[in-house]
C-alpha positions as CSV (number, residue, x, y, z in Angstrom):
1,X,37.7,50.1,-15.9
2,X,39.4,47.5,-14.4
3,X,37.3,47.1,-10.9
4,X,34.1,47.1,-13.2
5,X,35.5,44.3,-15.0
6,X,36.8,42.5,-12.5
7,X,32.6,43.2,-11.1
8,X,31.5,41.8,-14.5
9,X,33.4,38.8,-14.2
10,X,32.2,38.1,-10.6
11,X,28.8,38.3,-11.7
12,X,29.0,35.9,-14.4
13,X,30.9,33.5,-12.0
14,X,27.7,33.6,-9.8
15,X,25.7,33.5,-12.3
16,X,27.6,29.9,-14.0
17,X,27.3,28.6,-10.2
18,X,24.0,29.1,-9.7
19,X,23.2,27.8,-13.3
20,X,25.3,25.0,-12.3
21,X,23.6,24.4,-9.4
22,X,20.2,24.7,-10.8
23,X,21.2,21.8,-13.9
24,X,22.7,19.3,-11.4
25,X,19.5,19.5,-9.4
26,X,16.9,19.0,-12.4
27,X,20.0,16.4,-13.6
28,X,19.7,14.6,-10.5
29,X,15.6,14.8,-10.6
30,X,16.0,12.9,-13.9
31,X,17.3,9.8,-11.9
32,X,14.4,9.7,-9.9
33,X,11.7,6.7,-10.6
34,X,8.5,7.5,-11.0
35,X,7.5,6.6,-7.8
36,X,10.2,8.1,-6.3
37,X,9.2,11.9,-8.2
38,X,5.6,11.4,-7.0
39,X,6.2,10.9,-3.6
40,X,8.5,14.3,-3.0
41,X,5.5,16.1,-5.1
42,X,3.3,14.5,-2.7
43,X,4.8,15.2,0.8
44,X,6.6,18.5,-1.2
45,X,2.7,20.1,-1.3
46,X,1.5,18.0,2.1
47,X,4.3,19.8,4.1
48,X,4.4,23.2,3.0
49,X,4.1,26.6,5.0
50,X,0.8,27.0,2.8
51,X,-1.0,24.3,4.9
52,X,0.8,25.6,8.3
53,X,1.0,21.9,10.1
54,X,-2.4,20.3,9.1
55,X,-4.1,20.8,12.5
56,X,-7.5,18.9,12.8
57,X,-10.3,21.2,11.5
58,X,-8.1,24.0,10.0
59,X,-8.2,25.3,6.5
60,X,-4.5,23.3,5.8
61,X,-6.1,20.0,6.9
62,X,-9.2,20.9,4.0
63,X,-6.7,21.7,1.3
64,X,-4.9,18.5,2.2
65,X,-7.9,16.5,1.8
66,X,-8.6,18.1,-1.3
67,X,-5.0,17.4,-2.4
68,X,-5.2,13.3,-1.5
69,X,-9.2,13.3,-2.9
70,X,-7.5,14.9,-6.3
71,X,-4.6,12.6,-6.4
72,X,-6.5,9.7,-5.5
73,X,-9.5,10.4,-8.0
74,X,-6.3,10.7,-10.5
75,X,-5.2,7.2,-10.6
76,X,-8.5,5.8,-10.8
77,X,-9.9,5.0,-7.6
78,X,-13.4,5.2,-6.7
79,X,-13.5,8.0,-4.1
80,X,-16.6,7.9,-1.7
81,X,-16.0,10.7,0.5
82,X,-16.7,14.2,-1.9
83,X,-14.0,16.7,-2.9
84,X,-13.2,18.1,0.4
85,X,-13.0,15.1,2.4
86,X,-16.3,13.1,4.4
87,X,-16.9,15.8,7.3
88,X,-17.4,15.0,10.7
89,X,-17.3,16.8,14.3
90,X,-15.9,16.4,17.0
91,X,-16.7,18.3,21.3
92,X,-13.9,20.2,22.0
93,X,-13.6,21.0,25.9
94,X,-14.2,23.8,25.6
95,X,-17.7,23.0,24.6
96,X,-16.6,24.3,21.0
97,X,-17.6,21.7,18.1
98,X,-14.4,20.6,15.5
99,X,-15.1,19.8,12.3
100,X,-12.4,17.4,10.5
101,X,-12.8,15.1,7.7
102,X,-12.0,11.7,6.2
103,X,-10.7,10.3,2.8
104,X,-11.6,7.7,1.8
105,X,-11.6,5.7,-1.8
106,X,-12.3,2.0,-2.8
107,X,-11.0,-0.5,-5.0
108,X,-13.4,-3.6,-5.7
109,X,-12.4,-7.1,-5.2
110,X,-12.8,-9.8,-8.0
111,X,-13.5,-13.3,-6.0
112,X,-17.1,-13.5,-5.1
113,X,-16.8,-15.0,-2.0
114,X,-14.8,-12.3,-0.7
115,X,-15.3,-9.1,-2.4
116,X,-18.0,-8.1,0.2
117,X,-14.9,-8.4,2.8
118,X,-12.5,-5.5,3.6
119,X,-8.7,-4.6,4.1
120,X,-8.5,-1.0,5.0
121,X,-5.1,0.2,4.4
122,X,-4.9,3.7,6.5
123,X,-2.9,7.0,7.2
124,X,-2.8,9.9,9.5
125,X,-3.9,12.9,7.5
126,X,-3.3,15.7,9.9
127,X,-0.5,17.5,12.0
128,X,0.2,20.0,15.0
129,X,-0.6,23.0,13.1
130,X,1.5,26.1,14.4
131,X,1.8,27.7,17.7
132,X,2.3,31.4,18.3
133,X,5.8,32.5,19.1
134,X,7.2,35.8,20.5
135,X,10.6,37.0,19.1
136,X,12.1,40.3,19.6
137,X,9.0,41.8,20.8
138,X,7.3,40.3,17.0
139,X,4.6,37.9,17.0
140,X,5.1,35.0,14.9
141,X,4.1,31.8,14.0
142,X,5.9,28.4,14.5
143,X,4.7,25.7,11.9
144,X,5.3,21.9,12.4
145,X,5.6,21.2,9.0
146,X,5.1,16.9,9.6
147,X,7.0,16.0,6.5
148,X,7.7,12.9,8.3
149,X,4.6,13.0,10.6
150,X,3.1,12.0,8.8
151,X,3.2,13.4,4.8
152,X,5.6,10.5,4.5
153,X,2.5,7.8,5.6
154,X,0.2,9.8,3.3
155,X,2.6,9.9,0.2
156,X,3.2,6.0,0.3
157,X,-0.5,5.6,0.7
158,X,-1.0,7.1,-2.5
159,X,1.2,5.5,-4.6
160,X,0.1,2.2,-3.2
161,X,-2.9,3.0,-3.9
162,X,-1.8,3.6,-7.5
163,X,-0.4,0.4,-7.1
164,X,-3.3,-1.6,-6.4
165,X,-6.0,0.2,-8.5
166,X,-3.5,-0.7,-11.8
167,X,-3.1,-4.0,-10.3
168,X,-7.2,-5.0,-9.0
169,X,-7.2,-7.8,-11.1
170,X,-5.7,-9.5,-8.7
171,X,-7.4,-8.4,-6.0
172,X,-9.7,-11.3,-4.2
173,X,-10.9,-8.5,-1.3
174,X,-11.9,-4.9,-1.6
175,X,-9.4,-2.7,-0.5
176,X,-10.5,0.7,1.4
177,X,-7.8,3.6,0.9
178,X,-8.4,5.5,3.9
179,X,-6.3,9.4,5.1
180,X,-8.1,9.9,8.2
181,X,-8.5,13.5,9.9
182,X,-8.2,14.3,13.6
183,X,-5.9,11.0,14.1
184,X,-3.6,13.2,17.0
185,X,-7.0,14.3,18.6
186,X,-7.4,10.7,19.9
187,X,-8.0,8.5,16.6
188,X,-11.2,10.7,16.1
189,X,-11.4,10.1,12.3
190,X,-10.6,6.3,12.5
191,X,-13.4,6.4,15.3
192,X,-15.7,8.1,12.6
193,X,-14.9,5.6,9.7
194,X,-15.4,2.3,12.2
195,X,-19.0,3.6,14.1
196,X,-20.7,6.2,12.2
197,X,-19.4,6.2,8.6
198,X,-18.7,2.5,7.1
199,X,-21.6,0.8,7.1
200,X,-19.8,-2.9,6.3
201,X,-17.4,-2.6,9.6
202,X,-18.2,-5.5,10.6
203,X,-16.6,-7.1,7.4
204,X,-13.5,-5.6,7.8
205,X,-11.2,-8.4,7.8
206,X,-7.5,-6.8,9.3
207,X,-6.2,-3.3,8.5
208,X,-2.5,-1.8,7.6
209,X,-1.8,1.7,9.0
210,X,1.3,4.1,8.0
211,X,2.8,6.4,9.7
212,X,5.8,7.9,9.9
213,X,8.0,6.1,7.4
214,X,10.5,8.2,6.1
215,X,13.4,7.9,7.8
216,X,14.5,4.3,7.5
217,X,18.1,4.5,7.6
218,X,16.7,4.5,11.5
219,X,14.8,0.8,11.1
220,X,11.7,-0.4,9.2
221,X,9.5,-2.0,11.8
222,X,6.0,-3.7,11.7
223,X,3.6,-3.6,15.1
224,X,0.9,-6.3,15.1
225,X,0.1,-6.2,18.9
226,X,1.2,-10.0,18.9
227,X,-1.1,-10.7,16.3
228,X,-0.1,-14.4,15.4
229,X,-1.4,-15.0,12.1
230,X,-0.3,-11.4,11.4
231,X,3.2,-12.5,12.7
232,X,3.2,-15.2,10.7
233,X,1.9,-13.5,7.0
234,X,4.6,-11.0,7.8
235,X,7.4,-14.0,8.3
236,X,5.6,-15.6,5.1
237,X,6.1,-12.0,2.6
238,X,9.8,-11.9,4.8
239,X,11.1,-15.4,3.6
240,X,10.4,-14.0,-0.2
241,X,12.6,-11.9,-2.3
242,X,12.4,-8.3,-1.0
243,X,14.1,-4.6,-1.3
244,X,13.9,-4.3,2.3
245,X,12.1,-6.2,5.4
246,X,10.3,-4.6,8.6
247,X,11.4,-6.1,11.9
248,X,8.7,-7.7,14.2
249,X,8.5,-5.7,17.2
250,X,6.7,-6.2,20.3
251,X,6.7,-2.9,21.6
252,X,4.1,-0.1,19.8
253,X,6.8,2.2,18.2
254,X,4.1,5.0,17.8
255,X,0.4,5.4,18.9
256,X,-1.8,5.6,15.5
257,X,-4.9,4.5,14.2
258,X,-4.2,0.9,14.5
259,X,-5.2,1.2,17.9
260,X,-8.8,2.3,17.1
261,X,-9.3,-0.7,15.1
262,X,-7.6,-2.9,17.5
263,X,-10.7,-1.6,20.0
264,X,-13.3,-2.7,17.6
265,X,-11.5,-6.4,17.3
266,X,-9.9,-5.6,13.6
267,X,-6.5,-7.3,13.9
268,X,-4.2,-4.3,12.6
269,X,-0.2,-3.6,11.4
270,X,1.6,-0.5,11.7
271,X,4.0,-0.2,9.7
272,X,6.8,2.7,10.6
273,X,10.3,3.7,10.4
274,X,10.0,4.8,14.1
275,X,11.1,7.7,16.1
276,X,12.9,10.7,14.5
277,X,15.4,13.5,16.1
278,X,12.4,16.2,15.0
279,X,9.6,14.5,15.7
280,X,6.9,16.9,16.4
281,X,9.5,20.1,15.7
282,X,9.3,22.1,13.1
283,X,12.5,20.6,11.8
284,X,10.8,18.0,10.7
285,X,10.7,19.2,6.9
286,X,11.2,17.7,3.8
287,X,14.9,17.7,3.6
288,X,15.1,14.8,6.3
289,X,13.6,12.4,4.5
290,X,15.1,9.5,2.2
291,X,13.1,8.6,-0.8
292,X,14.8,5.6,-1.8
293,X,14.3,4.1,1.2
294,X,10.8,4.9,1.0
295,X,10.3,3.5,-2.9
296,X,11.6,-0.1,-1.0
297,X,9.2,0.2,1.6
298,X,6.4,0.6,-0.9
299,X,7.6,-2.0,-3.5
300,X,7.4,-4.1,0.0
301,X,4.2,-2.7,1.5
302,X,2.6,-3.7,-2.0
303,X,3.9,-7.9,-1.6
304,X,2.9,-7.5,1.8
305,X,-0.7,-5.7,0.6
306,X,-1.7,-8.3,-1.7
307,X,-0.6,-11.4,0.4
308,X,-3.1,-10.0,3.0
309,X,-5.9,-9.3,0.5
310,X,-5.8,-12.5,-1.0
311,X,-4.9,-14.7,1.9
312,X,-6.8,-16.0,5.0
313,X,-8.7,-13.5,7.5
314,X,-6.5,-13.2,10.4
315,X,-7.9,-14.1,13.2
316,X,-8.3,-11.5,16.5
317,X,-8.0,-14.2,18.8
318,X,-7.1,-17.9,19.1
319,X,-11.4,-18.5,19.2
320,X,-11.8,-16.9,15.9
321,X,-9.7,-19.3,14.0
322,X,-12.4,-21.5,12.5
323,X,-14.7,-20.6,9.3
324,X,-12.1,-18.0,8.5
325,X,-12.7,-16.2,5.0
326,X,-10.3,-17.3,2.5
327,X,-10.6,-21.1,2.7
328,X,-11.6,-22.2,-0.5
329,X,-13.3,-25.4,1.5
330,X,-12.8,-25.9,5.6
331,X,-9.7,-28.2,4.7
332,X,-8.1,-26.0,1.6
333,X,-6.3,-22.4,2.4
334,X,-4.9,-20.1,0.7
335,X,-1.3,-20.7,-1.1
336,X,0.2,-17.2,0.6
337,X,-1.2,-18.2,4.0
338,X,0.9,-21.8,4.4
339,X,3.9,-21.5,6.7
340,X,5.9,-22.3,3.5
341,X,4.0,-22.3,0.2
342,X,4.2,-24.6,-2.0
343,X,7.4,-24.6,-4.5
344,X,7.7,-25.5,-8.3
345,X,11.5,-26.6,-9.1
346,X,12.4,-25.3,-6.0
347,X,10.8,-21.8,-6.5
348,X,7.7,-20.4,-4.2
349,X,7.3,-17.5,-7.0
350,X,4.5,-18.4,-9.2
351,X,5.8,-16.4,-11.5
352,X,8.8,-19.2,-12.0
353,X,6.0,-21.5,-12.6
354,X,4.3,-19.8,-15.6
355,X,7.9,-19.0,-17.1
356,X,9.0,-22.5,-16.2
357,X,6.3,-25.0,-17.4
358,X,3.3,-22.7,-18.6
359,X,4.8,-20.4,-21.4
360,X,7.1,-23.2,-22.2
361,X,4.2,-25.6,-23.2
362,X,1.2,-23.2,-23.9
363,X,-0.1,-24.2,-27.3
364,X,-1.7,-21.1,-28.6
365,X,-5.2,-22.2,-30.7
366,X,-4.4,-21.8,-34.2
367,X,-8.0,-21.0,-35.4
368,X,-7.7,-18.3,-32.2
369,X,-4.7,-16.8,-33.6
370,X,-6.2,-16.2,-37.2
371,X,-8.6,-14.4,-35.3
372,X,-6.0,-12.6,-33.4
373,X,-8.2,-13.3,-30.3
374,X,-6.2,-12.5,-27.1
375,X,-6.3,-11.8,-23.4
376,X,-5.7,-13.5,-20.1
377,X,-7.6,-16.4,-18.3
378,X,-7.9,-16.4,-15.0
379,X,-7.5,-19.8,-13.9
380,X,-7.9,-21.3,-9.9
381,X,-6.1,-24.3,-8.8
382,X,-5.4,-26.1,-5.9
383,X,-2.1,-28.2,-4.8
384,X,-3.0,-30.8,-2.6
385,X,-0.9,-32.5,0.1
386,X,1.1,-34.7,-2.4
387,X,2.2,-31.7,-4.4
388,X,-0.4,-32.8,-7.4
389,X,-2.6,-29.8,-9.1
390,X,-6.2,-31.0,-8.7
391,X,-9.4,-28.7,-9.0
392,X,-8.6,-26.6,-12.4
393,X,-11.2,-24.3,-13.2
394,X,-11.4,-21.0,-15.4
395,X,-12.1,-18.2,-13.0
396,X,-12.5,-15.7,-15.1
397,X,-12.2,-16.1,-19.1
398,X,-11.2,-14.8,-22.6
399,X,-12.8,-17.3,-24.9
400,X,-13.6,-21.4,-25.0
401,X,-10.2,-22.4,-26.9
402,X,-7.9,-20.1,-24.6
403,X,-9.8,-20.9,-21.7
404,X,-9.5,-24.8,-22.4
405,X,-5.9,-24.4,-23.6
406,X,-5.0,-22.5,-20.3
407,X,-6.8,-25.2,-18.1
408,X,-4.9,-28.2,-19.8
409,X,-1.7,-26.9,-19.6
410,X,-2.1,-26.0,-15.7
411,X,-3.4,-29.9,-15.3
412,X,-0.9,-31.3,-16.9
413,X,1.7,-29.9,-14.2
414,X,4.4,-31.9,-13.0
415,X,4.3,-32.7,-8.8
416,X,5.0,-29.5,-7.0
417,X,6.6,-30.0,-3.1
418,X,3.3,-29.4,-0.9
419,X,2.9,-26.1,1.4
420,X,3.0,-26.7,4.9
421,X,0.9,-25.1,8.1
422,X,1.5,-25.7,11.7
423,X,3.7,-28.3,10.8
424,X,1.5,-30.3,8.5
425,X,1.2,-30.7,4.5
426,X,-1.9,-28.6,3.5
427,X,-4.0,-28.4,0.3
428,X,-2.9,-24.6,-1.0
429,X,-5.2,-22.8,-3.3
430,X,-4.0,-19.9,-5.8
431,X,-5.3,-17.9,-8.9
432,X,-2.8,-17.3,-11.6
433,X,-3.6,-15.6,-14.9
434,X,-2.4,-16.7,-18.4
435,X,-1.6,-14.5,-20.7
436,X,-1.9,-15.5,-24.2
437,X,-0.7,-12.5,-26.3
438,X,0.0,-12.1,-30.2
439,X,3.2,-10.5,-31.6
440,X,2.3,-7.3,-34.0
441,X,3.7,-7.8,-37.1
442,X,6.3,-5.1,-37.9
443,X,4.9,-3.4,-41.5
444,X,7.5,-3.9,-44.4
């Protein structure tokens, strides 16, 4: 009686640990942000035995496609390449064809001048795959999981893309969401995308690629191949307020897609965490990488997104630098393309600008108000070499009285301190929107 107690009491004991176990994970799940919860989903399903590694043309590859096309779809984005991924193949040697596929999915650009021009903003969808083992006389099968390699690239890619598709409003550029296939079989899918499939290529103005960017208690580096104006957008985004900044390099970490696009003249940035102990192992699963680190590169990969979509076409070479994209006239660039942007009180953030001057003196139309009319006016303006705000216009707008009331109170700006470029006081160009939004009444 006693030892079958003594039994019953062990049992419960496991039982109360493993329960224990089980509430301190979901407990510690509930800390997660949102972003933070997607992404393990993300690289959770990416990296899992069920898609055994990924390998260009398999059936793991297809159901990864599928997976990004579904998630992608979800948050609103356009998706132009069909459920399962735009299919392409490629000559094996031996003489064999492989068939591997693209994702790809669009968000449109507002400005007219520029929405016709491109920022791709790329990942590497697929992995190793497996490779046949012998152990004890069994045949098995060793899978490369490439939680890191890249289901880490892909999950960020996603969420930015979230990102941006909430945020388009503020997008001057279309932005091309792009998980390509076959990237370890020599760049094949970003070969696809740039000579058969996109038929605006040659409006592609620079491209971002991810890869391998979980592991950044290692580093968080940016590639540009010596890109200058690159160099210096990155050095621009740096010298803001940030959760983490990538370091400059001058050596390619790892060879990605960047270099495809670097062949067809598309100034590129890979942005990566580097090299990893199981790099191309099977060890490389989910349990290696750090999520937290991973919500600061995106928060970062978003500033550094939208500074590139809105700002001046980086040039490929020195030749290329006149009639860029993105000047508003030949002498007027954009405000997050100056070498230091122009400041308001000492701040570079427009956002101190709108809480500093705008919201403080916005007078909110009366006869708009009894209406309960509402929304937010896009307005352009441009701060010339003396720090004055010249060239007000209503870009986009809600109605006559907020659109006037938003223009006025932009004009009447005190003097900001001027941006600066190569040394030299510029005329800067920027797009803020003013928000003019009624309180609802709480009912009695």
């Amino acid at each position: 009686m006693r030892e079958k107690w003594i039994l019953t009491l062990g049992l419960l004991l496991a039982v109360a640990t493993v329960a224990s176990a089980q509430f301190r994970d979901s407990y510690r799940s509930l800390d997660d942000s949102e972003a933070v919860a997607a992404m393990k989903e993300h690289v959770s399903f990416l990296s899992s035995a069920a898609l055994e590694g990924r390998k260009a043309g398999s059936e793991g590859e297809r159901e990864a496609a599928a997976y990004v096309t579904d998630v992608l779809a979800s948050y609103g984005l356009d998706v132009i390449s069909g459920a399962d991924g735009e299919l392409f193949g490629m000559k094996q040697a031996a003489g064999d064809t492989l068939t591997s596929r693209n994702v790809l999915a669009y968000i449109p650009g507002y400005d007219a001048s520029l929405r016709d021009h491109y920022i791709v903003i790329g990942a590497r969808l697929d992995n190793l795959g497996t490779m046949p083992l012998t152990v004890d006389g069994e045949r098995r099968e060793k899978i490369f999981y490439g939680a890191n390699g890249n289901a880490s690239g892909l999950a960020i890619l996603m969420e930015l893309a979230r990102m941006l598709s909430a945020h388009s409003v503020l997008l001057k550029r279309s932005v091309v969401i792009a998980a390509f296939g076959s990237s370890l079989e020599t760049g094949a899918g970003a070969w696809y995308f740039l000579n058969r499939s996109f038929a605006a290529a040659d409006r592609i103005d620079a491209m971002i690629d991810l890869d391998m960017l979980g592991t950044g208690s290692n580093g968080f580096y940016a590639y540009t191949g010596s890109n200058p104006d690159l160099n210096r957008l990155l050095e621009t985004v740096n010298a803001t307020l940030q959760p983490v900044r990538p370091q400059t390099v001058a050596r390619e970490p790892v060879a990605s897609d960047h270099r495809i696009f670097y062949d067809k003249e598309i100034p590129a940035v890979l942005f990566t965490t580097g090299m990893y102990p199981e790099y191309n192992s099977d060890r490389d699963t989910a349990s290696i990488l750090e999520y937290d680190g991973m919500e600061r590169e995106l928060e970062y990969l978003y500033n550094f997104s939208l500074a590139l979509v809105n700002g001046r076409k980086p040039a490929f070479r020195k030749e290329d630098d006149a009639s860029r994209p993105g000047f508003l006239t030949p002498d007027v660039i954009s405000f997050y393309d100056c070498d230091v942007r122009p400041t308001f009180f000492r701040s570079s953030d427009p956002a101190e600008f709108l809480k500093r001057w705008v919201y403080v003196y916005l007078r909110y139309p009366q006869s708009a108000v009894d209406e309960g009319v509402q929304g937010r006016v896009l307005v352009d303006f441009v701060i010339n070499e003396k720090g004055k705000v010249t060239d007000v216009k209503v870009a986009r707008g809600v109605d006559p009285r907020l659109d006037a009331e938003a223009v006025r109170v932009i004009s009447a700006s005190p003097d900001w301190k001027p941006g600066i470029l190569h040394g030299k006081k510029v005329k800067a160009a920027i797009s803020l929107y003013v928000e003019f939004r009624l309180e609802k009444r709480k009912k009695r």
